[in-house]
Structure formats: structure tokens, C-alpha cells
ZAMARGU-4260 file (C-alpha; in steps of 0.2 Angstrom, whole numbers, plus 5000, padded with zeros to 4 digits):
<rodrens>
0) 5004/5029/4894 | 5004/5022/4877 | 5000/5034/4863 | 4987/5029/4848 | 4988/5046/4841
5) 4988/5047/4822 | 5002/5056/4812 | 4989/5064/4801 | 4986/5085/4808 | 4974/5090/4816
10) 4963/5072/4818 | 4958/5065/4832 | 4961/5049/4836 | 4953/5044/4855 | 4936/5044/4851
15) 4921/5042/4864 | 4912/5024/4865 | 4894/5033/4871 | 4893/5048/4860 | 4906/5045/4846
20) 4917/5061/4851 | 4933/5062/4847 | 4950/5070/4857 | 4967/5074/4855 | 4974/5061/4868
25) 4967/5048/4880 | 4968/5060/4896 | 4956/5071/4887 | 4944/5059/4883 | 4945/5049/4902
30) 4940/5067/4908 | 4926/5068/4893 | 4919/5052/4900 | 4916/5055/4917 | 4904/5067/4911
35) 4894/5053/4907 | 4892/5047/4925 | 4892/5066/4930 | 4873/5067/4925 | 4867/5086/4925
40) 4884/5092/4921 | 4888/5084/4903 | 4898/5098/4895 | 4915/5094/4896 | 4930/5105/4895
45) 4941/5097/4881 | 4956/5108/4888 | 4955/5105/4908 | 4942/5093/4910 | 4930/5106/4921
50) 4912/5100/4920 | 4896/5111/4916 | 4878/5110/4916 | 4874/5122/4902 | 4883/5123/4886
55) 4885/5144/4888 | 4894/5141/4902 | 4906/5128/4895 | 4909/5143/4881 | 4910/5157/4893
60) 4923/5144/4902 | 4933/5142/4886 | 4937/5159/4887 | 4950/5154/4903 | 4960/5145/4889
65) 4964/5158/4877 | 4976/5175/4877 | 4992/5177/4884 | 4983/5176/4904 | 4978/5160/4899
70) 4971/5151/4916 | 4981/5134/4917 | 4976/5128/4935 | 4969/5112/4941 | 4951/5114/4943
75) 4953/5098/4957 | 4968/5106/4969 | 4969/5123/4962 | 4986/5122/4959 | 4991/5134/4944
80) 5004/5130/4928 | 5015/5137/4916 | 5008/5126/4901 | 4994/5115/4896 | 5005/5102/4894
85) 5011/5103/4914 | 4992/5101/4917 | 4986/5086/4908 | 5003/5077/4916 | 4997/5084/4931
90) 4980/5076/4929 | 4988/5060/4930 | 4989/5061/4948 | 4970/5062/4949 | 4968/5048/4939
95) 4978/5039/4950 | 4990/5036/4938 | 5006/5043/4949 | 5008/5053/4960 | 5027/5062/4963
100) 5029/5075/4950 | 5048/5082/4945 | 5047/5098/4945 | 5061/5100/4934 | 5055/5093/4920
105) 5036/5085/4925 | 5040/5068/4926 | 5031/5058/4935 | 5034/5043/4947 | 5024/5031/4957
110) 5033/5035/4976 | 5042/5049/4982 | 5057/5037/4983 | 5059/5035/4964 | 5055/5056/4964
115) 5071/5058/4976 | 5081/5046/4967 | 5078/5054/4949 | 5080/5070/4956 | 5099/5067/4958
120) 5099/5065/4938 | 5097/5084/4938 | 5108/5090/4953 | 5122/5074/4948 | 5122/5071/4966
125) 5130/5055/4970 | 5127/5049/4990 | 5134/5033/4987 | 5154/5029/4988 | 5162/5013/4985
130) 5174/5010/5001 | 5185/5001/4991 | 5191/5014/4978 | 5180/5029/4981 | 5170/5030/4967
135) 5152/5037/4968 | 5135/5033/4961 | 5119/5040/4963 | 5107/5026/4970 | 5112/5009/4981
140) 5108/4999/4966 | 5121/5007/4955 | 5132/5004/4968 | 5127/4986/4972 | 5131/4985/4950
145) 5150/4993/4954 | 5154/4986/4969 | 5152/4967/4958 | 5168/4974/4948 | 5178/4970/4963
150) 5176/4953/4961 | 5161/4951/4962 | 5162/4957/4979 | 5143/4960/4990 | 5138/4976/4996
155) 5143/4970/5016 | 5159/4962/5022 | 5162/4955/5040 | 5176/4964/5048 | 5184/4952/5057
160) 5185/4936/5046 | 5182/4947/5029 | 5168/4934/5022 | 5156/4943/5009 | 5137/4942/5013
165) 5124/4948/4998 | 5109/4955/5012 | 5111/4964/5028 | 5099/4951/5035 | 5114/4938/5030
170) 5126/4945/5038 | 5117/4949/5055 | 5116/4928/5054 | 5134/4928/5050 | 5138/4939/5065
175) 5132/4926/5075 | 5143/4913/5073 | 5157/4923/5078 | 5162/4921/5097 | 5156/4938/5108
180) 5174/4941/5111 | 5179/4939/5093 | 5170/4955/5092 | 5179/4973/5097 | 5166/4981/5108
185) 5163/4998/5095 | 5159/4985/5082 | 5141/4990/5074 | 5134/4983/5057 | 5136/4999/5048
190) 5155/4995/5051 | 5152/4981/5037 | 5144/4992/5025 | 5155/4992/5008 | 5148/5007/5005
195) 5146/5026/5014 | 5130/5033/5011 | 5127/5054/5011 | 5110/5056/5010
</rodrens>
């Protein structure tokens, strides 16, 4: 998200095309807008985005936010947070921004693929080793990267005349131009992997 908040304290720098009302940060202000749309309801919490009707009860709603049993949920799923900060990241998914959150340190990530894969940066799990020297790496493409230090070698290799192929599409074409009894009868394509895989 980029950021066009201003180093002076205290000012606030998004500021509302229909009103003229300004907030902290553009979440705050995406939430402030859809108030305009909302018609009855056009008070606008700045902290959580909640929507009201009457001003009163935008104050008496205000009151959530402050203290030490401050309420920091999400007024769209209900789920609860630590911090105000995990909130407005948490927004985000609302907004259909992304939608995997780490919740280690509330990233967030646009498929649960690129959650799992960042999520080994915490555990320092590696799944993939090199077969050729037994080093490890956390995802395929860092493996593909090493794997190119041999040579340049590509991440399958035929097992019975040793030729490289780049894809696994490439070497099931590759397969077939090998005679049927060329090829020992356990053969299977993960045979031609460069790479074991523990995930």
C-alpha cells in the first residue's frame, strides 16, 4: 500500500474528496467513504470503521476504543485482536486487498500458497533437497536457483540416458522417445526429479 502520510505529528494527510475530512492513513479514510454510500448511517468510526446513524451513538461507540479492555475486533467477522494495528491489516481482507494473514507477524499474501511458503521463514523449514549434494531450500524456486550451480543443470534428468529437461511436461515428451523396454518396469517420473520434496 503506498503510504502519503506526512512527517509532520499529528497531521493528517488522507483527506475526503465529499466532505473535506481528513485521516490518519488511507484504510481509515476507504472506511470513512463508504459512509457516503451508506446513507442513513454517515457517522463513521475513524478507529474500526463501524457505521452509525446518530452521532451519540458513534460517541458512546468510541468508548470501545479506549482503556486497558479496549475492544479491537472486526465489526465484519467478529474476529478479535491484540492491537489496532492487527485490525486495520486485517481490514484489508475486506477490502479485497489480500486475503492469507501470517499470524506471526500479520503479513499479508494474496493465496494461501505464498502464506505457506512465507511461513517457512519463521519455522526455517527447508522441504526441498537437492539430490545431487543434499542441500536444502525452503521453496521449489530457490531450489530450481541452486540446482543451476551444477552446471546449470534443470530441475529433471532422465534416468536412463541422463539428458536434462527444464519442465516436467518436457521430459514426459522426452520419455517417449525412449523404446518401452528401455525402461525398467518400477520407473516413475518422480524417479527423474533432481530434487526430494518433504512437504
Amino acid at each position: 500500500m503506498e503510504q502519503h502520510r506526512k512527517l509532520h505529528s499529528g497531521m493528517k494527510t488522507y483527506g475526503c474528496e465529499l466532505c473535506g475530512k481528513r485521516f490518519l492513513d488511507s484504510l481509515r479514510l476507504r472506511m470513512h467513504l463508504l459512509a457516503h454510500s451508506a446513507g442513513a448511517k454517515a457517522f463513521v468510526c475513524d478507529q474500526c470503521g463501524a457505521q452509525f446513524s446518530k452521532e451519540d451513538a458513534l460517541e458512546t461507540h468510541r468508548q470501545t476504543h479506549t482503556g486497558t479492555d479496549m475492544a479491537v475486533f472486526c465489526l465484519l467477522c467478529g474476529k478479535r485482536f491484540q492491537a489496532q494495528s492487527a485490525l486495520q491489516q486485517h481490514m484489508e481482507v475486506h477490502a479485497g486487498v489480500r486475503s492469507y494473514i501470517c499470524s506471526e507477524c500479520n503479513r499479508t499474501f494474496p493465496s494461501h500458497t505464498a502464506l505457506k511458503r512465507h511461513l517457512r521463514s519463521h519455522t526455517g523449514e527447508k522441504p526441498f533437497e537437492c539430490k545431487l549434494c543434499h542441500q536444502r531450500s525452503r521453496d521449489y524456486s530457490a531450489m530450481i536457483k541452486h540446482l543451476r550451480t551444477h552446471n546449470g543443470a534443470s530441475p529433471y534428468q532422465c534416468t536412463i540416458c541422463t539428458e536434462y529437461c527444464p519442465s516436467l511436461s518436457s521430459m514426459q515428451k522426452h520419455m517417449k522417445g525412449h523404446k518401452p523396454e528401455e525402461i525398467p518396469p518400477d520407473w516413475r517420473i518422480e524417479k527423474t526429479y533432481l530434487y526430494l520434496c518433504y512437504v
